[in-house]
N, C-alpha and C positions, 0 to 999 in steps of 0.2 A: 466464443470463437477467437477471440482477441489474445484469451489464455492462449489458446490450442497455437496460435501463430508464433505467439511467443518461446511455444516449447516444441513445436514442428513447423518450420515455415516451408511448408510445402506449395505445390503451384495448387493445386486443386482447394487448398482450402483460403488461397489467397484471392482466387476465380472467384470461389464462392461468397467471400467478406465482399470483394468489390462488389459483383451482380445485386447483392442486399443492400448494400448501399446506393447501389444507382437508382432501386428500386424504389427507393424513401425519400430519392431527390439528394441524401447528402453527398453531395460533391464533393464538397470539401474535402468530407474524409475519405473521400474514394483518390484524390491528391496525394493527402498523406499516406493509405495503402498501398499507391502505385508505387511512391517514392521506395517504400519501406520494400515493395517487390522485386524493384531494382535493383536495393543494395544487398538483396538475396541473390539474385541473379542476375547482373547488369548487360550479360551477351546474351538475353532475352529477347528477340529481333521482335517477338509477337507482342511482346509486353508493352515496352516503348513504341508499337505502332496504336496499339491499342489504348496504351493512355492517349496518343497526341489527339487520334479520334475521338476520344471525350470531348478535348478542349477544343477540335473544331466541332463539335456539336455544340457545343457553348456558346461557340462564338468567338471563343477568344483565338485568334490566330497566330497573332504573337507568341504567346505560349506554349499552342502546336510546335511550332516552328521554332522556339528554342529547345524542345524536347528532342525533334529529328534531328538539331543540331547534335545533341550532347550525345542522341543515339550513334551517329554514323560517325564519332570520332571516340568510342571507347576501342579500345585496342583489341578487344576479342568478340565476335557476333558469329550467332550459331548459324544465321541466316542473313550475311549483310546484302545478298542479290535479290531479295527481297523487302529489306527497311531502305534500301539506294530506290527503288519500283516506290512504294509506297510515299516519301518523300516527295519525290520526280508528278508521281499521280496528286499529290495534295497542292503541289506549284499551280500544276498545269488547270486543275478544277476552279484553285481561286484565279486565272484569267495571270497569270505572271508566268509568263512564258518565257522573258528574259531571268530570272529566279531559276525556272527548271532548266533550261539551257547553259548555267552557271553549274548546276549539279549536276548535267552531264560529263561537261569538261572534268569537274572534281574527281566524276566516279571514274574514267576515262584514265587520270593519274595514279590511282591504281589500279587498276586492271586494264587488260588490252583483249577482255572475250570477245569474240566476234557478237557475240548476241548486245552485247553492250551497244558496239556501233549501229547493228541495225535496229535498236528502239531507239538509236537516237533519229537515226534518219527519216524512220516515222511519224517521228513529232517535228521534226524540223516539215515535213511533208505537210503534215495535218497543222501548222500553228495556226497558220490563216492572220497570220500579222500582218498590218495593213501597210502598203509601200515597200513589202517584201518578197521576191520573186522566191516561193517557199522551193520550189521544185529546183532551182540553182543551189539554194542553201543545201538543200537535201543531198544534191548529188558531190555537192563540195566534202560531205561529213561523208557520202559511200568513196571520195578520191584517196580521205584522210586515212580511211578505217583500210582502207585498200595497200596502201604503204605503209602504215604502222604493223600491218600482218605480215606485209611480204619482209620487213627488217624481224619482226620478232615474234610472229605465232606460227601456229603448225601450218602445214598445206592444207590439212583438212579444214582448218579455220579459216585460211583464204581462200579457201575454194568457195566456204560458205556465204562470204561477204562478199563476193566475185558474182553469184549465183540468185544471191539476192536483190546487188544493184541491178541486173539485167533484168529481173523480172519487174521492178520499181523504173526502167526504161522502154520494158514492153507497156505499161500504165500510163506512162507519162509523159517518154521522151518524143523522140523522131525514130526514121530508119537510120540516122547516121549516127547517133546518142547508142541506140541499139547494137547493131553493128561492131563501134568501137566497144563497148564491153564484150561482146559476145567474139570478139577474138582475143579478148585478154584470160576465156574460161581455160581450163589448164585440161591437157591432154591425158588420159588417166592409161598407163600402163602395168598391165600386168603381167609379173613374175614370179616366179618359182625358186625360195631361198631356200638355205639346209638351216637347218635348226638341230637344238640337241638339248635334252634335259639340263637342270645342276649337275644331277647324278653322273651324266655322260650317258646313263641307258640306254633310254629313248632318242633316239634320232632319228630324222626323214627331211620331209621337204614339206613346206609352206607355202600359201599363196601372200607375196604382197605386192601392196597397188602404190605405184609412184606416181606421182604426180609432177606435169611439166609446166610450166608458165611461160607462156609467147613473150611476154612484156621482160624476162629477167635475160639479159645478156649472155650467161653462163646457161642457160635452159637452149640456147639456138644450134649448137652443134647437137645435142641429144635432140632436138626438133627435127631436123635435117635427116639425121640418120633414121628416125623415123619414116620418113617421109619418103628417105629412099629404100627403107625394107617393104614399106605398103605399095610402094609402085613395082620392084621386084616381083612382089607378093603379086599382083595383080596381072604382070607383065606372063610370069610362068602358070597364073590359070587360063590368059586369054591364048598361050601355046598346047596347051593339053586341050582346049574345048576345040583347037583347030586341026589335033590330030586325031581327035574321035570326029 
Protein backbone atom coordinates (compact mmCIF):
# COMPACT_ATOMS: atom_id res chain seq x y z
CA UNK A 1 0.00 0.00 0.00
CA UNK A 2 2.80 2.27 0.85
CA UNK A 3 4.09 1.63 -3.03
CA UNK A 4 0.42 2.45 -4.22
CA UNK A 5 0.57 5.97 -2.24
CA UNK A 6 3.68 6.72 -3.49
CA UNK A 7 2.63 6.20 -7.10
CA UNK A 8 -1.24 7.39 -6.58
CA UNK A 9 -1.79 9.41 -3.53
CA UNK A 10 -5.25 9.29 -3.43
CA UNK A 11 -7.77 10.04 -0.57
CA UNK A 12 -9.29 6.65 -0.44
CA UNK A 13 -6.23 4.76 -0.22
CA UNK A 14 -4.71 7.25 2.32
CA UNK A 15 -8.27 6.53 4.45
CA UNK A 16 -7.44 3.12 3.99
CA UNK A 17 -3.38 3.03 5.21
CA UNK A 18 -4.49 5.21 8.26
CA UNK A 19 -7.81 2.97 9.29
CA UNK A 20 -5.01 -0.06 9.27
CA UNK A 21 -2.93 1.62 11.09
CA UNK A 22 -5.20 2.76 13.81
CA UNK A 23 -6.30 -0.70 13.87
CA UNK A 24 -2.56 -2.10 15.04
CA UNK A 25 -2.41 0.68 17.55
CA UNK A 26 0.53 2.24 15.28
CA UNK A 27 0.09 5.77 15.72
CA UNK A 28 2.91 6.89 15.09
CA UNK A 29 2.73 6.02 11.69
CA UNK A 30 -0.75 7.07 11.37
CA UNK A 31 1.23 10.86 12.37
CA UNK A 32 3.49 10.46 9.56
CA UNK A 33 0.44 9.32 6.97
CA UNK A 34 -1.75 12.29 8.12
CA UNK A 35 1.33 14.67 7.64
CA UNK A 36 2.11 13.08 4.38
CA UNK A 37 -1.98 13.48 3.58
CA UNK A 38 -1.72 16.93 4.03
CA UNK A 39 1.06 17.72 2.00
CA UNK A 40 -1.35 16.01 -0.72
CA UNK A 41 -3.95 17.97 0.01
CA UNK A 42 -3.57 20.64 2.76
CA UNK A 43 -7.36 22.55 2.18
CA UNK A 44 -8.46 19.18 3.49
CA UNK A 45 -10.88 20.58 6.31
CA UNK A 46 -11.95 16.77 6.97
CA UNK A 47 -8.35 15.71 7.16
CA UNK A 48 -6.87 18.11 9.61
CA UNK A 49 -10.06 17.68 11.76
CA UNK A 50 -9.68 14.06 11.67
CA UNK A 51 -6.01 13.89 12.61
CA UNK A 52 -6.52 16.47 15.63
CA UNK A 53 -9.24 13.82 16.74
CA UNK A 54 -6.66 11.26 16.97
CA UNK A 55 -4.53 13.31 19.21
CA UNK A 56 -7.34 14.14 21.44
CA UNK A 57 -7.97 10.61 21.68
CA UNK A 58 -4.52 10.25 22.83
CA UNK A 59 -4.64 12.54 24.97
CA UNK A 60 -2.45 14.70 23.74
CA UNK A 61 -4.18 18.19 23.51
CA UNK A 62 -1.37 20.15 22.74
CA UNK A 63 -0.91 18.60 19.61
CA UNK A 64 -4.68 18.73 18.73
CA UNK A 65 -4.61 22.21 19.06
CA UNK A 66 -1.46 22.98 17.33
CA UNK A 67 -2.82 21.12 14.31
CA UNK A 68 -6.48 23.28 14.32
CA UNK A 69 -3.80 25.92 14.62
CA UNK A 70 -1.94 25.27 11.46
CA UNK A 71 -5.38 23.95 9.88
CA UNK A 72 -7.45 27.34 10.15
CA UNK A 73 -4.36 29.55 8.92
CA UNK A 74 -3.48 27.84 5.59
CA UNK A 75 -4.67 30.05 2.79
CA UNK A 76 -7.18 27.67 0.96
CA UNK A 77 -9.89 25.20 2.90
CA UNK A 78 -12.46 23.45 1.11
CA UNK A 79 -14.55 23.63 4.15
CA UNK A 80 -13.21 26.37 6.66
CA UNK A 81 -17.17 26.90 8.36
CA UNK A 82 -16.60 23.69 9.43
CA UNK A 83 -12.73 23.22 10.70
CA UNK A 84 -13.65 27.09 12.54
CA UNK A 85 -17.11 24.58 14.31
CA UNK A 86 -14.80 21.81 14.95
CA UNK A 87 -11.97 23.83 16.63
CA UNK A 88 -14.65 26.07 18.56
CA UNK A 89 -16.32 22.39 19.57
CA UNK A 90 -12.75 20.90 20.79
CA UNK A 91 -12.17 24.42 23.18
CA UNK A 92 -15.44 24.28 24.46
CA UNK A 93 -15.42 20.22 25.44
CA UNK A 94 -11.97 20.48 27.11
CA UNK A 95 -13.98 23.24 29.60
CA UNK A 96 -11.80 26.50 27.93
CA UNK A 97 -14.32 28.66 27.22
CA UNK A 98 -12.09 31.69 27.17
CA UNK A 99 -9.85 29.64 24.14
CA UNK A 100 -13.20 29.25 22.05
CA UNK A 101 -14.33 32.65 22.85
CA UNK A 102 -10.88 33.88 21.41
CA UNK A 103 -11.73 31.81 18.03
CA UNK A 104 -14.69 33.41 17.83
CA UNK A 105 -13.52 36.88 17.65
CA UNK A 106 -10.69 35.39 15.21
CA UNK A 107 -13.27 33.63 13.03
CA UNK A 108 -15.63 36.84 13.41
CA UNK A 109 -12.32 38.92 11.45
CA UNK A 110 -13.01 37.23 8.59
CA UNK A 111 -16.17 36.80 8.13
CA UNK A 112 -19.22 38.67 9.20
CA UNK A 113 -22.19 35.57 8.40
CA UNK A 114 -24.93 36.04 10.37
CA UNK A 115 -24.77 32.31 11.30
CA UNK A 116 -21.42 33.05 12.70
CA UNK A 117 -22.81 35.69 15.34
CA UNK A 118 -25.46 33.52 16.27
CA UNK A 119 -23.25 30.29 17.32
CA UNK A 120 -21.51 32.74 19.07
CA UNK A 121 -24.34 33.87 21.20
CA UNK A 122 -25.22 30.54 22.00
CA UNK A 123 -22.20 29.61 23.66
CA UNK A 124 -21.93 32.80 25.16
CA UNK A 125 -25.54 31.76 26.46
CA UNK A 126 -24.73 28.18 27.38
CA UNK A 127 -20.84 28.81 28.92
CA UNK A 128 -22.29 28.77 32.43
CA UNK A 129 -19.00 30.68 33.54
CA UNK A 130 -18.97 31.24 37.05
CA UNK A 131 -19.29 35.31 38.09
CA UNK A 132 -20.71 35.81 34.55
CA UNK A 133 -24.03 37.17 33.72
CA UNK A 134 -24.06 34.80 30.49
CA UNK A 135 -27.43 36.19 29.26
CA UNK A 136 -25.81 39.95 29.12
CA UNK A 137 -22.80 38.51 27.47
CA UNK A 138 -25.05 36.87 24.97
CA UNK A 139 -27.16 39.73 24.12
CA UNK A 140 -24.02 42.11 24.07
CA UNK A 141 -22.49 39.57 20.94
CA UNK A 142 -26.67 39.70 19.34
CA UNK A 143 -26.07 44.11 19.87
CA UNK A 144 -22.46 43.50 18.11
CA UNK A 145 -23.70 41.05 15.25
CA UNK A 146 -26.53 43.49 14.97
CA UNK A 147 -24.44 46.54 13.86
CA UNK A 148 -21.73 44.76 12.09
CA UNK A 149 -24.77 43.60 9.64
CA UNK A 150 -26.51 46.81 9.51
CA UNK A 151 -22.65 48.64 8.23
CA UNK A 152 -21.90 45.48 5.98
CA UNK A 153 -24.20 42.45 5.35
CA UNK A 154 -27.29 41.86 3.35
CA UNK A 155 -30.89 42.70 4.94
CA UNK A 156 -31.68 39.33 4.58
CA UNK A 157 -28.61 38.57 6.93
CA UNK A 158 -29.99 41.22 9.31
CA UNK A 159 -32.96 40.37 9.33
CA UNK A 160 -31.81 36.94 10.35
CA UNK A 161 -29.69 37.95 13.42
CA UNK A 162 -32.57 40.53 14.26
CA UNK A 163 -35.00 37.47 14.30
CA UNK A 164 -32.91 35.30 16.15
CA UNK A 165 -32.03 37.73 19.08
CA UNK A 166 -35.77 38.16 19.61
CA UNK A 167 -36.37 34.74 19.89
CA UNK A 168 -33.22 34.30 22.46
CA UNK A 169 -35.40 37.38 24.25
CA UNK A 170 -38.69 35.51 24.21
CA UNK A 171 -36.27 32.53 26.30
CA UNK A 172 -34.60 34.78 28.38
CA UNK A 173 -35.20 38.34 28.59
CA UNK A 174 -38.15 40.49 29.92
CA UNK A 175 -41.22 42.08 28.15
CA UNK A 176 -39.05 45.34 27.69
CA UNK A 177 -35.70 43.18 26.35
CA UNK A 178 -38.49 41.69 24.03
CA UNK A 179 -40.31 44.53 22.98
CA UNK A 180 -37.08 46.66 22.06
CA UNK A 181 -35.90 43.89 19.60
CA UNK A 182 -39.17 43.28 18.19
CA UNK A 183 -39.43 46.89 16.93
CA UNK A 184 -36.01 46.89 15.57
CA UNK A 185 -37.64 43.51 13.24
CA UNK A 186 -37.63 45.22 9.63
CA UNK A 187 -40.94 45.85 7.67
CA UNK A 188 -40.89 43.46 4.71
CA UNK A 189 -42.38 45.05 1.35
CA UNK A 190 -43.35 43.92 -1.64
CA UNK A 191 -42.90 44.93 -5.27
CA UNK A 192 -43.26 44.49 -8.68
CA UNK A 193 -39.83 45.18 -10.78
CA UNK A 194 -39.25 44.88 -14.78
CA UNK A 195 -36.69 42.62 -15.52
CA UNK A 196 -35.19 41.60 -18.98
CA UNK A 197 -32.95 38.73 -20.23
CA UNK A 198 -28.86 39.38 -21.35
CA UNK A 199 -30.47 38.84 -24.63
CA UNK A 200 -32.98 41.74 -24.15
CA UNK A 201 -35.82 38.81 -25.28
CA UNK A 202 -37.42 38.00 -22.45
CA UNK A 203 -38.82 40.76 -20.28
CA UNK A 204 -41.67 41.21 -17.67
CA UNK A 205 -41.96 41.78 -14.23
CA UNK A 206 -40.84 40.33 -10.94
CA UNK A 207 -41.52 40.07 -7.41
CA UNK A 208 -39.02 41.66 -4.92
CA UNK A 209 -39.16 42.06 -1.19
CA UNK A 210 -37.44 45.17 0.40
CA UNK A 211 -36.73 45.36 3.48
CA UNK A 212 -37.04 48.43 6.13
CA UNK A 213 -35.41 48.80 9.43
CA UNK A 214 -37.04 51.10 12.25
CA UNK A 215 -33.60 51.55 14.02
CA UNK A 216 -31.76 53.15 10.48
CA UNK A 217 -32.45 57.00 10.10
CA UNK A 218 -32.71 56.87 6.30
CA UNK A 219 -35.43 53.86 6.63
CA UNK A 220 -37.92 56.55 8.63
CA UNK A 221 -39.32 58.60 5.71
CA UNK A 222 -40.01 55.09 3.65
CA UNK A 223 -41.53 53.94 7.27
CA UNK A 224 -43.91 56.87 7.44
CA UNK A 225 -45.09 56.79 3.93
CA UNK A 226 -45.85 53.38 4.68
CA UNK A 227 -47.60 54.01 7.36
CA UNK A 228 -49.54 56.54 5.57
CA UNK A 229 -50.47 54.22 2.59
CA UNK A 230 -51.83 51.39 5.33
CA UNK A 231 -54.06 54.08 7.03
CA UNK A 232 -55.32 55.50 3.46
CA UNK A 233 -55.58 51.75 2.83
CA UNK A 234 -57.62 51.15 5.71
CA UNK A 235 -59.36 54.59 5.88
CA UNK A 236 -61.01 53.90 1.93
CA UNK A 237 -62.25 50.25 3.06
CA UNK A 238 -63.69 51.51 6.32
CA UNK A 239 -65.66 54.12 3.49
CA UNK A 240 -66.90 51.44 0.95
CA UNK A 241 -68.19 48.84 4.06
CA UNK A 242 -70.16 52.24 5.15
CA UNK A 243 -71.62 52.68 1.80
CA UNK A 244 -72.80 48.95 1.37
Amino acid sequence: MGVALGLCPRDKLFRGYIDLEIQLREFERCRILYEKYLEFGPENCVTWIRFAELETVLGDLDRARAIYELAVNQQRLDMPEVLWKSFIDFETLQGETERARKLYERLLERTNHFKVWMSYAQFETTSGEEGIDCISVARRVFERGNEALRRSGTPEEREGILQAWYRFEEENGNEDTKNKVKNMLPKRIKKRVPYASESGRDKGWEEKIDYIFPEDDAARPNLKLLETAKAWKKRKLEETNEET
